[in-house]
C-alpha positions in Angstrom: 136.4 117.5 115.9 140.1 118.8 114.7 140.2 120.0 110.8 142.8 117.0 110.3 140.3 114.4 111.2 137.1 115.2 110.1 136.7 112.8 107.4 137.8 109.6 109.4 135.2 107.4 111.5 135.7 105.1 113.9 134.2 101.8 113.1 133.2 99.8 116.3 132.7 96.0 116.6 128.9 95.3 116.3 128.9 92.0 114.2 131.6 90.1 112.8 132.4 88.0 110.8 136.0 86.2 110.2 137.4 84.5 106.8 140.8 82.7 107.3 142.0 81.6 104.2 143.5 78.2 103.8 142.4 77.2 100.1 146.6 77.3 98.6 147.6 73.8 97.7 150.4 73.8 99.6 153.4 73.5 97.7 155.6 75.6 98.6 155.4 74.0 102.1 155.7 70.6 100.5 154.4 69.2 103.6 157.3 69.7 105.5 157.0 68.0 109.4 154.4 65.9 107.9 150.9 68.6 108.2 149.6 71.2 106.0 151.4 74.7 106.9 148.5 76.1 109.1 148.6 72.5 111.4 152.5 73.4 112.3 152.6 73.5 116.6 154.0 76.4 118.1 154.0 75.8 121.9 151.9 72.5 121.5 149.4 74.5 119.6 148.4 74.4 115.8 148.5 77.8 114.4 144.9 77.6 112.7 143.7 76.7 116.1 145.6 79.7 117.9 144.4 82.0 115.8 140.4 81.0 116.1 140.9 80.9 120.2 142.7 84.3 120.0 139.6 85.6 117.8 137.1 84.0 120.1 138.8 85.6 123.1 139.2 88.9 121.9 134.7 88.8 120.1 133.2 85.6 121.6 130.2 86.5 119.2 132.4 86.5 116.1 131.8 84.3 113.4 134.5 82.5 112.4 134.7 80.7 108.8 137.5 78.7 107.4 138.2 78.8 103.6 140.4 75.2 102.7 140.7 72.3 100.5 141.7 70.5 103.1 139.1 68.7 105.4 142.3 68.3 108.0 141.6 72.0 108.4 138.2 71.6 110.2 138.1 73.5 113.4 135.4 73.2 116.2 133.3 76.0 116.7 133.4 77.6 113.0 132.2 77.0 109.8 134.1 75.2 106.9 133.8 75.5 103.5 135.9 73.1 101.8 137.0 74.7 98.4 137.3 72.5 95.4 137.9 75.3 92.5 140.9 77.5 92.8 142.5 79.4 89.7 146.0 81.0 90.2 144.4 84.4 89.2 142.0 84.3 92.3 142.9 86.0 95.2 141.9 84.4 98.8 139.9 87.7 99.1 138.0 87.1 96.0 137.4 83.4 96.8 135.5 84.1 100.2 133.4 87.1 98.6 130.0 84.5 98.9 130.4 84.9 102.5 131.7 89.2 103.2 129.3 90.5 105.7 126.6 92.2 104.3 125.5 93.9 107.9 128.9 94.7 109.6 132.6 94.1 109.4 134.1 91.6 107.7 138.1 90.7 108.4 140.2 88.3 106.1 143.0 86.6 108.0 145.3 83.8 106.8 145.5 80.5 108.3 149.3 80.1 107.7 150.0 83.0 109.6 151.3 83.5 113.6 149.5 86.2 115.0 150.9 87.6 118.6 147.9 88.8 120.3 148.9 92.4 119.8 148.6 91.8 116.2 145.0 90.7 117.0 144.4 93.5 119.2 145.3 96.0 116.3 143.0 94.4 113.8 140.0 93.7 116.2 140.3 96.7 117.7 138.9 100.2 117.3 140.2 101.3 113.6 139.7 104.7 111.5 139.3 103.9 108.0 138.7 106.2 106.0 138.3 104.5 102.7 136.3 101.7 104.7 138.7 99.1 104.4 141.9 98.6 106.2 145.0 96.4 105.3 147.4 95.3 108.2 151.0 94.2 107.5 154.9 95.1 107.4 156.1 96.9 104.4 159.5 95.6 105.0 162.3 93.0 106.3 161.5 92.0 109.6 164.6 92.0 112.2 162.3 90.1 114.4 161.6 87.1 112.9 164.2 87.4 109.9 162.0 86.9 107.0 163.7 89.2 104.0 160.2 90.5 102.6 157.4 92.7 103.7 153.9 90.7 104.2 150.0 91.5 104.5 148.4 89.6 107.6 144.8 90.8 107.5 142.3 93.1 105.4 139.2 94.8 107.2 136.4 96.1 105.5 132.5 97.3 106.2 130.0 96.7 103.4 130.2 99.9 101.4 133.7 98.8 100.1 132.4 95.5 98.7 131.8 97.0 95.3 135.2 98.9 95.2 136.5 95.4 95.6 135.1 93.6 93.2 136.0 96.1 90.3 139.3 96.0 91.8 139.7 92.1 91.3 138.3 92.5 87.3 140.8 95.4 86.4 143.6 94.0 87.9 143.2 90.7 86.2 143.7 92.9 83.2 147.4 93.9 84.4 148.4 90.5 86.3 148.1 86.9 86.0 148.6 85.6 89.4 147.8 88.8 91.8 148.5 88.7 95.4 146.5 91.1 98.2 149.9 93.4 97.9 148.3 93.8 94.1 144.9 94.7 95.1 145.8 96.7 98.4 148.5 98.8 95.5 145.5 99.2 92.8 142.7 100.6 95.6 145.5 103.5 96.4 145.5 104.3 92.8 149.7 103.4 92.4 151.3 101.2 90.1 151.1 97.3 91.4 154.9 97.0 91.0 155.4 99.7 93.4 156.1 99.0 97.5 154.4 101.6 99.2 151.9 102.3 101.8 149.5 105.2 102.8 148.9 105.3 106.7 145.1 106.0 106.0 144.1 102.3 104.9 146.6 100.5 106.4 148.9 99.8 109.7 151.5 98.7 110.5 152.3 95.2 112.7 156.2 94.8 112.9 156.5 92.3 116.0 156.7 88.3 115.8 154.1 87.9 113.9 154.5 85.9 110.6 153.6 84.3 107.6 154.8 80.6 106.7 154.9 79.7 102.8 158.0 77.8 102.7 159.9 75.7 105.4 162.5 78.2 105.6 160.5 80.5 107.2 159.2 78.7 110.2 162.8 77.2 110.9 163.9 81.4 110.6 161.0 82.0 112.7 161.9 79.4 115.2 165.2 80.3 115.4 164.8 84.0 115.7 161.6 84.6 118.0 162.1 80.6 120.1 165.7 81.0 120.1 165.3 77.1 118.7 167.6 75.9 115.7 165.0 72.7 115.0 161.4 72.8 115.3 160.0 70.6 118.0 
């Protein structure tokens, strides 16, 4: 083993387990084209769907739960918990901690979120983490899909990190009242939560058309930019 890698592991798929987060009240979407954000179609296909068949096809075994306060957001084949206590200074990581696998990998993904199945591919994959936990996102602007900010698309972590986390969402409740994972991913590197900045050991990169919906701005940008479509159909 080189000198420069010796304190990374690889951390293979044994048993998973999958939270998609889908507990935000939904008012930033405003329930634009009449369904909750993670329901929009993209080629005749709900997103929250898409992303539990891409899962499924990448781990058949995995165990897929779904974190919502909306019952519309029920998908065969997984578990739902329907969420009826929310506070603005919970994060989506926090609010599935009842269910962090306690024997393997656990991996927080977002149900308002298009993954491409590269994007999926990177964060089921094979991953070095040497901190064991890894976040996946794009630090910045995206010429692909036009969206004018950076965003986090999925955390992975093993069982030895759960502790770290939890600390991490009392201290920086401290500093914050309504943190987002950018927050928590900033206060586990030890750098002030204001500051944008990655480090390339605990987290990677996915700059392709993959892409987080919170308002209707950003699907129509998406649609337009990645479908070449100037209305959503």
């Amino acid at each position: 083993m080189s000198e420069s890698s010796e304190n990374f592991f690889v951390v293979k798929i044994k048993i998973m387990i999958v939270l998609i987060a889908c507990a935000g009240d939904g008012r930033r979407w405003a329930n634009y084209l009449n369904v909750p954000k993670q329901l929009i179609k993209i080629d005749k296909e709900p997103i929250l769907h898409r992303t539990v068949r891409q899962v499924k096809s990448f781990e058949p075994n995995t165990e897929i739960i779904i974190f919502a306060q909306n019952e519309l957001l029920r998908v065969p084949d997984t578990e739902f918990v329907l969420v009826t206590t929310l506070t603005k200074s919970q994060m989506a990581l926090e609010t599935c901690k009842e269910k962090w696998n306690k024997h393997g990998d656990s991996v927080l993904l977002f149900g308002d979120v298009y993954y491409t199945d590269a994007a999926i591919e990177k964060i089921f994959g094979e991953v070095y983490m040497s901190d064991n936990y890894m976040f996946f996102g794009r630090l910045n602007p995206s010429h692909i899909t036009g969206k004018k900010w950076g965003e986090l698309f999925a955390v992975r972590f093993i069982p030895s990190s759960h502790n770290l986390f939890l600390r991490a969402f009392v201290e920086i409740r401290g500093e914050i009242d309504k943190p987002i994972h950018w927050h928590l991913y900033r206060h586990l590197i030890k750098i002030a939560l204001d500051y944008h900045y990655v480090s390339f050991r605990n987290y990677t990169e996915i700059d392709d058309e993959t892409e987080d919906f919170d308002f209707p701005d950003d699907f129509d940008t998406w649609m337009l930019n990645v479908k070449c479509l100037a209305k959503p159909i």
